[in-house]
N, C-alpha and C positions, 0 to 999 in steps of 0.2 A: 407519589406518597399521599398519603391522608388529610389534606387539609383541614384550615380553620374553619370553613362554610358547615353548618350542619348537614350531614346528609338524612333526609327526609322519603327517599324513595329509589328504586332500585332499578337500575334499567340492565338486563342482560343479555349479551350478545353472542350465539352459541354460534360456532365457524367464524375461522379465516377469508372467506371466501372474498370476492371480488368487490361485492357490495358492500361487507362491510368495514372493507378497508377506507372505503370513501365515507360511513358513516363515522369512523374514530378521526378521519381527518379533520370533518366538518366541526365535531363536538369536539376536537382540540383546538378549534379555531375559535370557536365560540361555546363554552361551556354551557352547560345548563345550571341554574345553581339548586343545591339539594339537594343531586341527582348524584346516586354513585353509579360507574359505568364500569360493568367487568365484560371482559372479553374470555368467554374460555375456549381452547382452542389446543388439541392435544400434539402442535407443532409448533414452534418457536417461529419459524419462516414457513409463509407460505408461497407457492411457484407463482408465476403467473404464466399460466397457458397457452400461450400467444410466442412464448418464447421458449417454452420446451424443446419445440425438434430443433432450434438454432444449438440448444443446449446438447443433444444428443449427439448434432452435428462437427458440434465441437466451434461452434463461430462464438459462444458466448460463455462465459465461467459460469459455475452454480451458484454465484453471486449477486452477479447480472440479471438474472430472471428468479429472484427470491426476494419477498420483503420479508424485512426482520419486523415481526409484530410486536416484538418484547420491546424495542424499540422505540416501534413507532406508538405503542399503548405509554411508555413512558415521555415520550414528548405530551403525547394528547391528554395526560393526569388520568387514562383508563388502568381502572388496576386487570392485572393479568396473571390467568389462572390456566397454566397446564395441564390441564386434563383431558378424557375421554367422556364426554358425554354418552350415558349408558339409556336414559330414558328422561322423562318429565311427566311431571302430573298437572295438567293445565290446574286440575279444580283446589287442590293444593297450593298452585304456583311454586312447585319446588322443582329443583335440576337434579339431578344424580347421574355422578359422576365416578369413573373406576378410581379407585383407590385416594376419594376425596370426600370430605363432609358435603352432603346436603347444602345447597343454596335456591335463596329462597328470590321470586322477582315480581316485581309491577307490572313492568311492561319487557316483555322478553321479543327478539328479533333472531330467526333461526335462517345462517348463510352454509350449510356445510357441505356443500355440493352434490355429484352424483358418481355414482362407478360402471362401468359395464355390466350389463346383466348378463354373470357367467353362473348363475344358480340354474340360469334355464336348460343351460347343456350339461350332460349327463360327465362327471369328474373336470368340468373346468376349470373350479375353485382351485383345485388340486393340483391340475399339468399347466394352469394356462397363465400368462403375466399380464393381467390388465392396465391399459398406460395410467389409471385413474386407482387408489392414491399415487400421483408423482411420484414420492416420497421412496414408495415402496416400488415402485415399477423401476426406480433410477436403481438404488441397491440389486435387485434381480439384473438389471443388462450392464450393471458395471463387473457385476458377481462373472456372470458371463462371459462377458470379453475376457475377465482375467487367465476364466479356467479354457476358455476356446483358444487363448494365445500361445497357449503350450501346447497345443494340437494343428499337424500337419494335413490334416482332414480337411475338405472343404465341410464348411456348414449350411444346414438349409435352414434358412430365415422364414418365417410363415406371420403375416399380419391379417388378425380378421376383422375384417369391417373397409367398408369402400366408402366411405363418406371422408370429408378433410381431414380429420385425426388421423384414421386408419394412412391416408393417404405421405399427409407431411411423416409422420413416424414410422414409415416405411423408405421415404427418401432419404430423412434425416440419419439411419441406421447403416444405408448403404453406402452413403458418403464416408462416414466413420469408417467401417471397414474398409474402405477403395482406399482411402487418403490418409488414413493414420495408423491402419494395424498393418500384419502381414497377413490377417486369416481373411480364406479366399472361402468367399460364400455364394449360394445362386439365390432368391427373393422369388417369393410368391407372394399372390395377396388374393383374399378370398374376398367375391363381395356376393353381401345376398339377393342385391339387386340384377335387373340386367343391363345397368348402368355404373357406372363407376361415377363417383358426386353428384348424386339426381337431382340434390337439392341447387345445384349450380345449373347455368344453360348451357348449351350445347357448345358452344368455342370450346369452354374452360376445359366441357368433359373433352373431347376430342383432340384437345391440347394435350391433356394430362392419359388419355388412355395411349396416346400417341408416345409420349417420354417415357412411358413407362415399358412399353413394346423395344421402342430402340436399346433401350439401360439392359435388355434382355430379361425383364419380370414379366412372372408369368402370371398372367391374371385369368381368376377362375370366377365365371359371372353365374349368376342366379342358381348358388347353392348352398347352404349352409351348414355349419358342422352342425350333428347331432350328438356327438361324446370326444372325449378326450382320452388315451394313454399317454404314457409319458413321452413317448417320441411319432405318436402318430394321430392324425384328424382324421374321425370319420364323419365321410359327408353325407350329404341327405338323396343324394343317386348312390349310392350302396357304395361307391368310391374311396379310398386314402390317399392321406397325404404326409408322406413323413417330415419330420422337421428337427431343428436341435434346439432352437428357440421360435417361440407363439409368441407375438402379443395383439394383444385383444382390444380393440375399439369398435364395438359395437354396440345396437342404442343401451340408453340407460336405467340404471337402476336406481331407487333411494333408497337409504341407511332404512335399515326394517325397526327401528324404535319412533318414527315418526309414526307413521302408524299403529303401531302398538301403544304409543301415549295416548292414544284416544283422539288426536285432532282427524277431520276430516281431509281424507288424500284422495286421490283418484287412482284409475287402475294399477299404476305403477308403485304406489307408495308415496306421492310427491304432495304436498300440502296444500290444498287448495285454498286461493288468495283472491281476491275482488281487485277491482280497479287500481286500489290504493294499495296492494301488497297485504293486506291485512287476512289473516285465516278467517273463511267465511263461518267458522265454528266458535272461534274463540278469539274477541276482538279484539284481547291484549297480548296478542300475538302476531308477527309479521312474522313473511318468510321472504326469500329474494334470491337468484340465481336459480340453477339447478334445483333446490332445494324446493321451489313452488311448483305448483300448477296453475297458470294464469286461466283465470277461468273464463273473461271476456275474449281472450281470445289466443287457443292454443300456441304454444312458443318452442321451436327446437330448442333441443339442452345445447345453446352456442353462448360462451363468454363475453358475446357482444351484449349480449343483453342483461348479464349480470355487472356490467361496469354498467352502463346508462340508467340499469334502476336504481345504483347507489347515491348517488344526487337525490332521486323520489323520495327513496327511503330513508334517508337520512331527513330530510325536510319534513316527512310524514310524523317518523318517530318525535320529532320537538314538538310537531304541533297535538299530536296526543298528547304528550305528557304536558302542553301547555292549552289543553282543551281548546284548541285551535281545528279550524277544517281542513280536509286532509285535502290532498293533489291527487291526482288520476296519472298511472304510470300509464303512458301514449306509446306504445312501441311501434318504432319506424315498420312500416309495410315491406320495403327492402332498406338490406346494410350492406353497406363495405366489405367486402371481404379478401383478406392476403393472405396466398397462401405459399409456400417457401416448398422449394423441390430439393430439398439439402445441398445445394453449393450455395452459393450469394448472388442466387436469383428467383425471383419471384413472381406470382399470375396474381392479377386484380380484378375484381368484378364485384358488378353489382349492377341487378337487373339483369338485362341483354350487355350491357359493355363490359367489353374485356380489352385486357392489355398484362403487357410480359418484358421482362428482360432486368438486366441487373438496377437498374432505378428504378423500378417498383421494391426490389429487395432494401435499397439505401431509403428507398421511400419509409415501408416498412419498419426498419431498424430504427430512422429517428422516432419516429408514432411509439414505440414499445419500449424506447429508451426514454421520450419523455413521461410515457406515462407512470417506467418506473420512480422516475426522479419523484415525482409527486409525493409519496407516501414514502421518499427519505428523505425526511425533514431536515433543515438547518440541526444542530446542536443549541439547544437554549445556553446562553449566555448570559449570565448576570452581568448587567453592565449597573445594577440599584447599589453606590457604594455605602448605603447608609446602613446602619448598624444593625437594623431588624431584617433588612435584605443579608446579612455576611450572617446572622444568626438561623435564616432559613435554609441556607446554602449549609450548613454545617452536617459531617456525616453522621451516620448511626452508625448500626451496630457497636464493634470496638473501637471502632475510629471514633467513637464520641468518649470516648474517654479521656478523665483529666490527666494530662501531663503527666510526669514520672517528676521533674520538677516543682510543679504544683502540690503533689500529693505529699515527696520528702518535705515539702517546707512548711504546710499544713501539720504533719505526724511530728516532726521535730518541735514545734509548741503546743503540745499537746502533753501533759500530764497522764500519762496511760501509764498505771501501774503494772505488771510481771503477777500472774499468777501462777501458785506452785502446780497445777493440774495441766499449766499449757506448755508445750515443749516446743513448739517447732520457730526455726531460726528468722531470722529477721526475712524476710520478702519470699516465704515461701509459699505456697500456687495453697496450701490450703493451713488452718489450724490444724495443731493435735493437740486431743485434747484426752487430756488420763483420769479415765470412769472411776478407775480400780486397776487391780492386779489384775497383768493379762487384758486389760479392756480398756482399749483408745478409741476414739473418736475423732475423726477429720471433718472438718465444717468451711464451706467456702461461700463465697456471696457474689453472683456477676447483676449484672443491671445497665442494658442501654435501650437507645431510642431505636426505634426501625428503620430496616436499610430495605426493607422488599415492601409492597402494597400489599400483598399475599400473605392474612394471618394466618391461616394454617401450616405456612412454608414457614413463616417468623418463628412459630411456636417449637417447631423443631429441631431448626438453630440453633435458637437460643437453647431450649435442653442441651443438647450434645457440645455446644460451648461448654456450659456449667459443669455439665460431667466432666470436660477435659483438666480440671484442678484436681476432681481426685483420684483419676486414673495417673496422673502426673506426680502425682506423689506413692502411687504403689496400692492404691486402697480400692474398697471396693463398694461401688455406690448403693445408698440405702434407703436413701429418706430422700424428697425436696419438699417445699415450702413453695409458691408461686408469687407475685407480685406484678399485677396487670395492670395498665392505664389504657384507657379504652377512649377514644376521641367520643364528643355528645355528639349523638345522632338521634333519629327517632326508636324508640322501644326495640322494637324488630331490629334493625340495623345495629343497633348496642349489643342486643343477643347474637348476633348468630356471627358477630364482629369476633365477642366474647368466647363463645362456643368455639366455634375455627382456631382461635390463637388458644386456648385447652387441650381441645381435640389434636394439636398439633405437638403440644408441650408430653400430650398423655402417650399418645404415639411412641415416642423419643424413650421414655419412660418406664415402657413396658418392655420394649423390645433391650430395654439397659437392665430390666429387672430391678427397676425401682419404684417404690411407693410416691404417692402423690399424697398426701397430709396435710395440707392448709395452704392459707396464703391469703392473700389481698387483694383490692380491686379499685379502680378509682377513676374520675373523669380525668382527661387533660387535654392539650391540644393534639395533640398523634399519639398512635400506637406505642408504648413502652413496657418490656418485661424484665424482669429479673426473676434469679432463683436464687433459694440457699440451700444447698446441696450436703446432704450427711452422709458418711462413709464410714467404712471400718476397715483398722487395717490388720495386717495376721500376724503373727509372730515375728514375721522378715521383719527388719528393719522401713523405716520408711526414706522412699527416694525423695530427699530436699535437694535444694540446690549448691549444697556444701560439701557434696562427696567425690568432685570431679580429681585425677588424677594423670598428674603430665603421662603421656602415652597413649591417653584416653582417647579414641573413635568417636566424633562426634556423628549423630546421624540424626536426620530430621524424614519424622515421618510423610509430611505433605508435602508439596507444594507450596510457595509465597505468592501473594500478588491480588489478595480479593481484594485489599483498602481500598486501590487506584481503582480498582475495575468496579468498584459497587461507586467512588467517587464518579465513575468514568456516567457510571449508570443517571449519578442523580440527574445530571444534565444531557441524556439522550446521546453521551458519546460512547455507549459501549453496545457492541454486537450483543446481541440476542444469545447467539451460542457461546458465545465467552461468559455470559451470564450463567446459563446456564452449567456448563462445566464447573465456574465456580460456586454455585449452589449445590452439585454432585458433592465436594469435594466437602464443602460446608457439612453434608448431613452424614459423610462419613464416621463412623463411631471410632472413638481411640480406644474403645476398649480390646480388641484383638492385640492391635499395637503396643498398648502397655506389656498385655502377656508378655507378648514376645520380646519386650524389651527386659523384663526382668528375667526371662528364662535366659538371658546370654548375658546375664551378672551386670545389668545397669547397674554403676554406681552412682548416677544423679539422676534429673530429668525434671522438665519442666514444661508448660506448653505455650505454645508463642503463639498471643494475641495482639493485645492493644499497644505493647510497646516495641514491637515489632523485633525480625530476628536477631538483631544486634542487640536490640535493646534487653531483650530476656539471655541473650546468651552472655551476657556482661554484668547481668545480679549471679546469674550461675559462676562468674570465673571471681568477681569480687568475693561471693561468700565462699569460694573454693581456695582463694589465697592462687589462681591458677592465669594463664595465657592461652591464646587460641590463636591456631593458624587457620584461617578459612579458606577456600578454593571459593572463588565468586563464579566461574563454570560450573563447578559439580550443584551448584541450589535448583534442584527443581524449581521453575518459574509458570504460574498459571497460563493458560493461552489467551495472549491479547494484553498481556499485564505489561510487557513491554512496552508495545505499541503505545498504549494510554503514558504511560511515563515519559516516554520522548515525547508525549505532546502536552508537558509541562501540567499533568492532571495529576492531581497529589491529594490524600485525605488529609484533614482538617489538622492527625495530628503529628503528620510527617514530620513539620519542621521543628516540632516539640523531641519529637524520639529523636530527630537527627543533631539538634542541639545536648542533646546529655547523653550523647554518647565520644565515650573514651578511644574510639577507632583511632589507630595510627593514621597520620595523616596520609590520605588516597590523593592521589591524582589522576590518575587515568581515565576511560573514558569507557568503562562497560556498562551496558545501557542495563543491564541487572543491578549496577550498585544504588539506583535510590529506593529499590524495593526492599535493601537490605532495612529498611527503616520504614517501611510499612505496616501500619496495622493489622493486625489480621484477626478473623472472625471465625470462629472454631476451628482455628488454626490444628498445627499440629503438633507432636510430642520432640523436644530434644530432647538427645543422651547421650548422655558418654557411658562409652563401652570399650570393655578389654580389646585392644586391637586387635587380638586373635580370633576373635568370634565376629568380627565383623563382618567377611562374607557371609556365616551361618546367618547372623544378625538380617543381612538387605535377601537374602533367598526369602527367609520367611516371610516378611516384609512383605515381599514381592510376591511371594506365593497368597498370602491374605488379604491381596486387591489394593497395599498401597502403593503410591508415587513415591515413593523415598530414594534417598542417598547419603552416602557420608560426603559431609560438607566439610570437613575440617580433622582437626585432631588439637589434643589439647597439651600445653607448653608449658613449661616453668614458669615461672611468675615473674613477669617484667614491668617494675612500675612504670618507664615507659614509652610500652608499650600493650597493652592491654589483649587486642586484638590488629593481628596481623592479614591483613586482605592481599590475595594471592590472583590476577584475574588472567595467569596464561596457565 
């Protein structure tokens, strides 16, 4: 989140890569002050390559060889920005990014590695799977095995590239198929050398061209594919080769927006950098891993070298921005090198020595296992019990909302007169309010503190929060008003702070077909937005929370569970991808939802945020005069929301909702009931619905991209018992 320290200057980090994982380490270890630090990075986790073919192999989970950066950027106080980096303009110092505003930097550091160059063979893009992005090469060979395991066929496997990549991700494929499927395949591997691992000595090749002859692969030396079809290589002796899957490790390519930003690259694309990593064109720029061209002295594209210069480069980048002199990245003359033949064993070398057998592999495994450990940090733990420490701990979004207690016993001494133009019932999600004959007006007001680092992600939230009071009442949104608080920083920092959480608010707004008309602005200590949100509603009726009737179908459109998992968030205990699912589900629009809720005769409806699902479906059954029996199964539950709950992680105002609610006394022990009393943060829509439309009701539903279910049905009125919880 956005601390007190002013931020004065912008330090940004473009890739996940290897390097600059050890650089968010360092600067989470020791901050810079002044300094805002974003990470953008169009992957939430990124692999580490050293343990892919273990991966492919099947020895390691996709867990094991992935660091969660959403994570490890929130332990380190780096804010993190999910995007695609599309280009930069050194002279500008701006980033541009797909489907994200403009950011602007001081001192920018570019890690985003490299891909095979399949632009150079004629249809490779097209027929070929390159193992470089992971990401996308794992999806293609899992795509694969699925549709290969329903075929009685053998398959012909084809790897191009004879260097260690080509090499382990052709063992590591063959092992999977021998030892874990039933599909029976025969292995080729094309290399354009007339060696198989030149860059290794003689042992290792001889070792390895030797296991590879016995496993029955056929290896094809000093030829290379010229074009691709879909099931066949042509090679450069007039030759084919059929195959059912390619994948491609052959040398490298860079991202083509490095050189088209105007930095200077070398043949390939790759950015040429000086001693200290720094671009020899533009000095407030580094680059590091794949990403460079070392220009003292040429460097194969190998991950050994992208982890050792992240120590340089992280030391480098402080002492610029603290006009300090830089270090000289020294790269070893020879390194270490392990390489895995897909069982759980392994060759070691470096220089002339070599050595093999399953303890080089156990060797291996701990090296790649400690190195992951590294960059997955402890969980921060508040142990400060003093009152400004339990005040910075406290959540945003809707979790920072006051009490449902707090707020009744505030409103109860308050003198608030009844005006004849306002009609809508006590605790209902917006006003109405009567212009005239025929013409109402809904008017709602939300306001909290931030729960993401990311204002352009904040800003969109928040909209589709605010809109969910008047799609909850049946109306249709018209107007908002803004209310921004913006931390002090320097000029620049304040704007494009300001702009981003707009840009993000204006986004939400458009695509809701609502105007943007005023609003406010102001310093404070973090990020805080509100809106006040104007509506009209039609002739129908409008849905309060007064119209619920025993028989009634209750149905919730989303999913429960962001409080604990953005709780989970503040302190580095939540997954990266549980973050993000719950951010999916966050910029969800309710407005389909409404439709559909009112074309199957909703008679009430309301949307669950801040006082969580009990908490809103209990002003619903109070002002319906009604009871509810809920199924604690049937509630859709976010992924990971559980987990964080068993580990006693709760928002701020868990134990406020769970104190003012009426629930019949539970005992039992379903690990969804303390979510029943979760905040939540553009939550989703309840309603009750005629039971007989309630299939028609979840098809739609379900046909318009939500998560929904019916959780309950609604009961005669039992003083009590209020709410009946059901958890078999």
């Amino acid at each position: 989140m956005i601390g007190l320290t002013p931020h004065k200057k912008d330090l940004r980090l473009i890739g996940g890569g290897h390097s600059h994982i050890a650089v968010i380490k360092k600067l989470g270890m020791r901050p810079i002050p002044g300094i805002r630090v974003t990470l953008i990075s169009n992957n939430t986790l990124t692999p580490y390559s050293g343990m892919l073919p273990g991966l492919i192999a099947g020895h390691y989970t996709f867990e094991d060889c992935h660091i969660d950066l959403r994570k490890l950027c929130q332990w380190a106080g780096v804010q993190f920005v999910c995007s695609e980096v599309q280009r930069i303009d050194p002279i500008a110092r701006q980033i541009y990014c797909h489907q994200y505003p403009s950011l602007q930097y001081d001192l920018l550091s570019i890690n985003v590695g490299s891909q095979p160059a399949l632009t150079e063979i004629k249809n490779a893009t097209v027929h070929g799977y390159p193992i470089k992005p992971i990401k996308q090469f794992l999806q293609n060979w899992n795509q694969w095995l699925e549709s290969a395991q329903a075929s009685r066929q053998p398959k012909r496997v084809v790897v191009v590239g004879g260097g260690a990549a080509g090499v382990e991700i052709l063992l590591a494929m063959r092992y999977k198929l021998c030892n874990t499927t039933a599909i029976h395949a025969n292995f080729t591997l094309v290399c354009a050398d007339q060696k198989i691992l030149s860059a290794h000595n003689e042992r290792v090749q001889e070792f390895i061209k030797h296991h590879l002859q016995t496993l029955g692969i056929r290896i094809i030396f000093g030829k290379h594919v010229i074009s691709v079809t879909e099931h066949q290589l042509a090679l450069s002796d007039n030759t084919t080769l059929n195959y059912d899957f390619s994948a491609w490790a052959i040398h490298s390519s860079a991202q083509s927006w490095l050189a088209e930003s105007g930095l200077e690259c070398d043949g390939q694309g790759f950015i040429q950098v000086d001693q200290h990593l720094r671009s020899i064109s533009h000095p407030d720029i580094f680059a590091a891993g794949d990403s460079a061209a070392f220009m003292p002295l040429p460097l194969p594209k190998a991950g050994v070298y992208a982890v050792r210069q992240g120590p340089i480069l992280a030391k480098n980048i402080v002492a610029q921005l603290e006009n300090r002199q830089l270090l000289p990245f020294k790269p070893q003359r020879s390194f270490l090198s392990l390489i895995t033949i897909g069982e759980r064993y392994a060759i070691a070398s470096r220089g002339a020595l070599f050595a093999r057998g399953k303890w080089v592999w156990v060797w291996k495994n701990h090296i790649d296992r400690a190195f992951m450990a590294r960059f997955n940090p402890q969980p921060m733990v508040n142990t400060d019990n003093s009152s400004d420490a339990k005040k910075s701990m406290r959540c945003g979004g809707c979790g920072a909302k006051v009490s449902s207690n707090i707020l009744q016993n505030v409103l109860s001494q308050l003198d608030i007169q009844p005006h004849p133009d306002i009609t809508s019932g006590p605790g209902d999600d917006a006003a109405i309010i009567n212009i005239r004959a025929n013409t109402r007006w809904l008017q709602s007001v939300d306001f909290f503190r931030s729960f993401i680092d990311d204002p352009y992600l904040l800003g969109r939230v928040a909209a589709i929060h605010s809109l969910g009071d008047i799609y909850a009442m049946g109306g249709i949104p018209h107007s908002a008003l803004v209310t921004a608080i913006i931390p002090y920083s320097s000029e620049p920092i304040m704007q494009e702070t300001l702009l981003h959480l707009m840009r993000g608010v204006l986004k939400t707004l458009k695509t809701e077909n609502t105007a943007l008309i005023g609003g406010h602005s102001g310093e404070g200590p973090e990020i805080a937005i509100g809106l006040t949100v104007n509506g009209t509603l039609s002739s129908s009726e409008a849905l309060t929370k007064s119209g619920l009737t025993p028989g009634d179908s209750l149905i919730l459109t989303k999913p429960i569970g962001s409080g604990v998992l953005l709780a989970a968030n503040m302190t580095a205990r939540c997954k990266g991808l549980w973050l993000d699912q719950a951010l999916a589900y966050m910029l969800q629009s309710s407005l389909a939802a409404a439709t559909i809720l009112r074309s199957c005769a909703a008679r009430s409806c309301t949307d669950v945020t801040g006082f969580g699902l009990l908490g809103h479906l209990q002003e619903m059954l109070l002002a319906s005069q009604c009871s509810a029996s809920l199924s604690i199964n049937a509630i859709p539950i976010m992924e990971g929301a559980q987990q964080c709950s068993l580990q006693s992680i709760q928002s701020t105002l868990y134990a406020a909702n769970k104190q003012a609610s009426r629930c019949q006394d539970y005992t039992g022990q379903h690990p969804s009931y303390p979510l029943l009393f979760d905040p939540q943060t553009a939550g989703g829509l309840l309603a009750g619905i005629p039971a007989e439309r309630t299939d028609e009701c979840l098809h739609a539903l379900s046909t318009a991209g939500y998560t929904s279910a019916q959780i309950g049905c609604v009961t005669p009125y039992n003083t009590n018992s209020l709410i009946t919880l059901i958890d078999h």
